[in-house]
C-alpha positions as CSV (number, residue, x, y, z in Angstrom):
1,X,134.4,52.1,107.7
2,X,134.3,55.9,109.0
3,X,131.5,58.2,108.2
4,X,132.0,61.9,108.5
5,X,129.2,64.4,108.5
6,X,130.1,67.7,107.3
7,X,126.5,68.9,106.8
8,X,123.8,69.3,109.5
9,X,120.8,67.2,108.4
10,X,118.1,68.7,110.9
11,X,118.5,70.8,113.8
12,X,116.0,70.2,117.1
13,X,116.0,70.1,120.7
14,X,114.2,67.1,122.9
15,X,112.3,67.2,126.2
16,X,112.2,64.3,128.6
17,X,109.8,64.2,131.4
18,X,109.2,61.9,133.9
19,X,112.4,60.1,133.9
20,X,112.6,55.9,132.8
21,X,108.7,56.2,133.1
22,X,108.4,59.2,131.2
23,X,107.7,60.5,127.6
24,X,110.5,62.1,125.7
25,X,109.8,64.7,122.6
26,X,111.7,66.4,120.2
27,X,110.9,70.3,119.3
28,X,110.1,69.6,115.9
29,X,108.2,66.5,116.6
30,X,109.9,64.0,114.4
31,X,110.7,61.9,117.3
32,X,107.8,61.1,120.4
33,X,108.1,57.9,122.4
34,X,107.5,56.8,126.0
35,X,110.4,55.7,128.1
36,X,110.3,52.8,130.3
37,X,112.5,50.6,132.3
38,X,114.4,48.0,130.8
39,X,113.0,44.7,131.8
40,X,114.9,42.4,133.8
């Protein structure tokens, strides 16, 4: 099945600091999480 969006939903721009240990954000602030390493 293909999906084709012709319509931009939402627009925003993310931040990531700190790297795999870090906290990402995006500028509208739907999305805030902390990244970490996978686990072996």
């Amino acid at each position: 099945m293909e999906f084709w969006l012709t319509t931009a939903l939402c627009t925003a721009q993310a931040h990531v600091a700190g790297g795999r240990n870090g906290r990402g954000r995006t500028s509208d602030g739907r999305l805030d999480l902390d990244l970490r390493q996978p686990k072996p």
